[in-house]
C-alpha positions in Angstrom: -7.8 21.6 -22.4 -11.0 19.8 -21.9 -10.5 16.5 -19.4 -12.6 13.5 -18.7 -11.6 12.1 -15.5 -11.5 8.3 -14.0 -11.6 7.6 -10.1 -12.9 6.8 -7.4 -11.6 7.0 -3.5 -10.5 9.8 -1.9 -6.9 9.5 -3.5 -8.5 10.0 -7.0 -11.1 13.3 -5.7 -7.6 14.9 -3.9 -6.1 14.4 -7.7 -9.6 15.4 -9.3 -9.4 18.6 -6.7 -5.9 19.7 -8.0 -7.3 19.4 -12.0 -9.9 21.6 -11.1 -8.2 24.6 -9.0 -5.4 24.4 -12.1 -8.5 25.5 -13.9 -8.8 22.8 -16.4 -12.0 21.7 -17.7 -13.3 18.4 -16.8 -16.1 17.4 -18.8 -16.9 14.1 -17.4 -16.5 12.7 -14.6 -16.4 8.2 -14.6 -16.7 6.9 -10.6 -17.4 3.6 -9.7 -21.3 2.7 -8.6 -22.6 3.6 -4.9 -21.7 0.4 -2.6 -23.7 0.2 0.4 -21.2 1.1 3.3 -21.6 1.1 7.0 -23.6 -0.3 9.7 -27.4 0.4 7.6 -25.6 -0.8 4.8 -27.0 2.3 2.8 -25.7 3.1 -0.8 -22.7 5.9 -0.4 -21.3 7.8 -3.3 -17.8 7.4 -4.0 -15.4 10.3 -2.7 -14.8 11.5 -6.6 -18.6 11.8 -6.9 -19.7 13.9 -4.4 -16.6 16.5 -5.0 -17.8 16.3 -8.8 -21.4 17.0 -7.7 -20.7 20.0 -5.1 -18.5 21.6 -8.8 -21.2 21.1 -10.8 -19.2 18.6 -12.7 -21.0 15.8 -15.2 -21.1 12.2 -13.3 -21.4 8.4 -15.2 -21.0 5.7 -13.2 -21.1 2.3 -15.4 -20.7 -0.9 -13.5 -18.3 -2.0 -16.7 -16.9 -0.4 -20.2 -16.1 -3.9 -21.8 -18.0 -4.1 -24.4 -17.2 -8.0 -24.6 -18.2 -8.1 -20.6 -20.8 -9.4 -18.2 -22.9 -5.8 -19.0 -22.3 -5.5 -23.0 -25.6 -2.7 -23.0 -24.1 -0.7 -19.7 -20.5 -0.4 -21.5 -21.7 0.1 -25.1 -23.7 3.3 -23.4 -20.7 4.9 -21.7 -18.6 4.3 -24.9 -21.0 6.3 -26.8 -21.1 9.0 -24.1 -17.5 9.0 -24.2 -17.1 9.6 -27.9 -20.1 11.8 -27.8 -18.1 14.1 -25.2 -15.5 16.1 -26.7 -12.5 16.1 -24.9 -8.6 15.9 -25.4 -7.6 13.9 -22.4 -8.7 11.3 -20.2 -7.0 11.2 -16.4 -7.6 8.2 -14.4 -6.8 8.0 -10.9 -7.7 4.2 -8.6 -10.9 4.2 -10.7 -11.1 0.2 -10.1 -12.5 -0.7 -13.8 -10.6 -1.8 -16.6 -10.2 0.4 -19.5 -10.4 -2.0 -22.7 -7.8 -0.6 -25.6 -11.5 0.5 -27.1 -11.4 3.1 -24.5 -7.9 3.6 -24.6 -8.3 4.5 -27.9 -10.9 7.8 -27.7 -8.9 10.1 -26.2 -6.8 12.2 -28.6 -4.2 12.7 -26.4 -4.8 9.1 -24.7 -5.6 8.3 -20.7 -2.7 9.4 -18.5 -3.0 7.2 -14.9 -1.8 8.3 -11.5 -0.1 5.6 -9.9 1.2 5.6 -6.2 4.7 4.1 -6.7 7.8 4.2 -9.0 7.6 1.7 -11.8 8.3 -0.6 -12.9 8.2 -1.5 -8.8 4.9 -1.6 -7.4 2.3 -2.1 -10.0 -1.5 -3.3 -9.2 -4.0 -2.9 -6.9 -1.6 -2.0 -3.5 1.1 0.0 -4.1 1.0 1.6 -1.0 0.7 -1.1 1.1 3.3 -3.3 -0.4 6.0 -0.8 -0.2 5.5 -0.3 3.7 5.3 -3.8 4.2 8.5 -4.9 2.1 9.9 -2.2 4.3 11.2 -0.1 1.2 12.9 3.0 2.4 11.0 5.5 -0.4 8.3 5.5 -2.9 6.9 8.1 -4.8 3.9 9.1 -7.9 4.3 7.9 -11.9 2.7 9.9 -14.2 1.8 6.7 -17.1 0.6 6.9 -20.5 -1.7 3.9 -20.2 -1.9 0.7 -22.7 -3.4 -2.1 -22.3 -0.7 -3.7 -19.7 -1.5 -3.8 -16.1 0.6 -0.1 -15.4 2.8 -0.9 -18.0 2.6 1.7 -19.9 5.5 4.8 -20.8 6.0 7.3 -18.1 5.6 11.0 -18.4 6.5 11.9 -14.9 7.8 10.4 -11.7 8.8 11.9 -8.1 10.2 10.4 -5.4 8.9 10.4 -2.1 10.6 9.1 1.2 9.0 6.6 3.6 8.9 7.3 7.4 10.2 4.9 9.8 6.7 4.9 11.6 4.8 5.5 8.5 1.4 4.0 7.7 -0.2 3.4 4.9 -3.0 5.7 5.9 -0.1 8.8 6.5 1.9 7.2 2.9 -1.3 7.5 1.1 -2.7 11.3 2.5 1.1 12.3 1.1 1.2 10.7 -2.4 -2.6 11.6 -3.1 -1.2 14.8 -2.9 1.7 14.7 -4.4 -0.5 12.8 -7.7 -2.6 16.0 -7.2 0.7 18.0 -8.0 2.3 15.8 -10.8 -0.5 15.5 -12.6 -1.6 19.0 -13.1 2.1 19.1 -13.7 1.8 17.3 -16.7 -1.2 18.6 -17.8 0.2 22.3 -18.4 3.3 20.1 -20.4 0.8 18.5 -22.3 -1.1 21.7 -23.4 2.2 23.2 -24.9 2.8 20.1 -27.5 4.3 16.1 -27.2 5.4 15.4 -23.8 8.4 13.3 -24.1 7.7 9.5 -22.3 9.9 6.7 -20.9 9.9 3.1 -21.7 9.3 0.9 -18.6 12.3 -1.9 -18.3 11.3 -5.0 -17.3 13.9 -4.7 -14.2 12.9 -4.2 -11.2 8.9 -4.9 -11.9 7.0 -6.4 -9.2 3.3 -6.9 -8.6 1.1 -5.4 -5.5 -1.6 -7.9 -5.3 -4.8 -6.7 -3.5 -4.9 -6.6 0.3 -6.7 -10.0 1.5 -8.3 -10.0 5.2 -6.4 -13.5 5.6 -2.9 -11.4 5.5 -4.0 -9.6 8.6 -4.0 -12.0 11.0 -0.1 -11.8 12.9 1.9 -14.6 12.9 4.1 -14.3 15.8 6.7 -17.5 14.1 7.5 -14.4 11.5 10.3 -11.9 13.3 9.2 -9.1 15.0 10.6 -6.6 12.4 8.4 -7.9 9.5 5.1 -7.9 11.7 5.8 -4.5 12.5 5.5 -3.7 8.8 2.6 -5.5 8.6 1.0 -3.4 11.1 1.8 0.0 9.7 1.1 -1.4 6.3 -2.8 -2.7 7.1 -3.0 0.5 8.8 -5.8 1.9 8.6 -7.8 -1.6 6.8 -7.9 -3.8 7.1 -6.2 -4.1 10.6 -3.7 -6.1 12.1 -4.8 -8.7 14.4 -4.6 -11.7 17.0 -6.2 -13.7 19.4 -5.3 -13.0 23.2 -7.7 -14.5 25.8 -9.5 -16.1 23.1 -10.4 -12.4 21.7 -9.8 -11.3 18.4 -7.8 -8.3 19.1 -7.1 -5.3 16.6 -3.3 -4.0 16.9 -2.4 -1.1 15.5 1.1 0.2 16.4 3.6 -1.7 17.9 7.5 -1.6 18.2 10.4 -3.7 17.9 12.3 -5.2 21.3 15.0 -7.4 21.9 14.0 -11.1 23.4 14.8 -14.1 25.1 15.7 -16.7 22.4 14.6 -18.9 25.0 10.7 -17.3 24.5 8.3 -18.9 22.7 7.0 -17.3 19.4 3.0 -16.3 20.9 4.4 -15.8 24.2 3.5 -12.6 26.1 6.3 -12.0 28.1 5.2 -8.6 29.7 2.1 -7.5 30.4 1.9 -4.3 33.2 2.0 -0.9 33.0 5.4 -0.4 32.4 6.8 -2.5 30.6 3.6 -2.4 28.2 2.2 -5.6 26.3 5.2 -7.5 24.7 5.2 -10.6 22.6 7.8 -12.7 21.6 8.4 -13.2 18.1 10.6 -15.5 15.7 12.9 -13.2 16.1 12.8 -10.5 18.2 10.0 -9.3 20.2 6.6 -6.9 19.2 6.1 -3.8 22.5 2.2 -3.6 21.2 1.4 0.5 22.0 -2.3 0.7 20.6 -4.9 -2.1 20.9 -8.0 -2.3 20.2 -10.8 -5.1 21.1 -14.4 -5.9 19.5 -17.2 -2.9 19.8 -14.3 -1.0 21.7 -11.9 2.4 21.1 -8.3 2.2 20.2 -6.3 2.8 23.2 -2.7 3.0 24.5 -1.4 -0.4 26.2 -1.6 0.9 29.4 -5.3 2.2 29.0 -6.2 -1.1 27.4 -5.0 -3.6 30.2 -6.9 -1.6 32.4 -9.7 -2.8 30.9 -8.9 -6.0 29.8 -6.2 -7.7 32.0 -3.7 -10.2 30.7 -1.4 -12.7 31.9 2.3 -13.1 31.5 3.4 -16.5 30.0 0.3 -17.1 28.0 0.2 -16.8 24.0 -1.6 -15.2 21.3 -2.6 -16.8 18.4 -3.4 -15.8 14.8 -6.8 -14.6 14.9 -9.4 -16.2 12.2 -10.7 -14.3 9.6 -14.3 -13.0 9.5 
């Protein structure tokens, strides 16, 4: 079976990894464009490239394949390239283009898409973040025929994977990518010996993961303690929880839940030593803060971090602004 594959970030190349030491064929690789990335701002290659590069694997990366789009000549060029390839299916994985139903359509056995939840629950951009932070108790891989719906398409595989009481996004997604990686090769071998039979999506149940905005970051102590902390694991690793304390923009990255004071102000750091740790009041509840970070520094333990930067019970953090 000859494959043309779709992604981009690392959770696509763990999938694109799995494809290829099944010993399928991929023909083509489609990533997204280099972005300029860290502090030189220099053009990177996306995870799915360089993996495809070190196997010796074909790479396209077209900024668009609409051909009614903002680059008509770019997309009319990768559609040729992708009829010109002969192949039987496509696999896309968090590639972050749209497939038009013109590309939907080359494929003889259509474009099967990873996705990192259970649909009809979860689909769009976040997944993975959305389920930590509605604090659902599992989530899990879809293997989806795609149409031209936003992941609305039949399902050819599903497995369900639990969610850890002090899981993050960053430990959720390392699990699922390979878990995709699994399920998909799964269905690949299915699909090699005739029709794979595939589920109609019911309308029940569907919700939408919107994109992760830096604005949702910044903590609002008036919320209860219980949904901040699923804030926190769930804009773990990026974009990062924060607040302002001592008029500093302050990074927080794990944190647990405590009773309170009803009496305490929501903001209110009602402990601040080495024992009792950094604790804020909340709507409800109270947030033990357990790993901090501040600007140009390292992430450390509470009682590292007010070492270094001593704070006062009785005063209150604030959300912090976005930059």
């Amino acid at each position: 079976m000859k494959i043309i594959f779709a992604g981009t970030p690392e959770f696509a190349a763990v999938a694109l990894a799995a494809i290829h030491a099944a010993g399928f064929e991929v023909v083509l690789v489609l990533t997204q464009p280099d972005r300029p990335a860290g502090r030189g701002m220099q053009l990177h290659a996306s995870a799915v490239k360089q993996f495809a590069l070190s196997h010796g694997m074909a790479v396209a990366q077209p900024s668009s394949l609409r051909l009614d789009g903002k680059y008509p000549d770019v997309a009319s060029e990768a559609d040729a390239l992708l009829r010109s390839t002969p192949h039987d299916v496509m696999v896309v994985a968090a590639y972050g283009l749209i497939l038009p139903p013109s590309v939907l359509a080359i494929p003889p056995l259509g474009c099967l898409n990873i996705h990192a939840s259970l649909l009809p629950r979860w689909r769009g951009a976040a997944p993975i973040h959305r389920a930590i932070e509605a604090g659902d108790s599992e989530t899990g891989i879809t293997i989806m025929q795609m149409d031209k719906g936003l992941d609305t398409g039949p399902m050819l595989l599903a497995e369900r994977l639990a969610i850890g009481a002090d899981e993050t996004t960053g430990s959720l997604h390392d699990r699922l990518a390979a878990l995709g990686g699994e399920l998909i090769v799964d269905a690949l071998r299915q699909l090699e010996q005739g029709p794979v039979v595939a589920t109609v999506q019911l309308e029940s149940g569907t919700c939408y993961a919107a994109k992760i905005s830096k604005e949702e970051a910044a903590l609002n102590f008036a919320q209860p303690a219980e949904v901040l902390a699923r804030k926190i694991r769930a804009f773990h690793p990026a974009p990062g929880a924060s607040a302002i304390i001592n008029d500093i923009a302050i990074k927080i990255w794990r944190a647990d839940v405590v009773a309170c004071s009803d009496l305490a102000v929501p903001g209110e750091i009602i402990a601040a030593d080495a024992v009792a740790g950094l604790v804020i009041a909340c709507g409800r509840g109270a947030l033990r803060l357990t790993e901090l970070q501040k600007p140009g520094g390292k992430r450390l333990p509470a009682s590292e971090f007010l070492k270094g930067f001593p704070i006062t019970a009785g005063t209150c953090a604030t959300v912090a602004p976005v930059s």
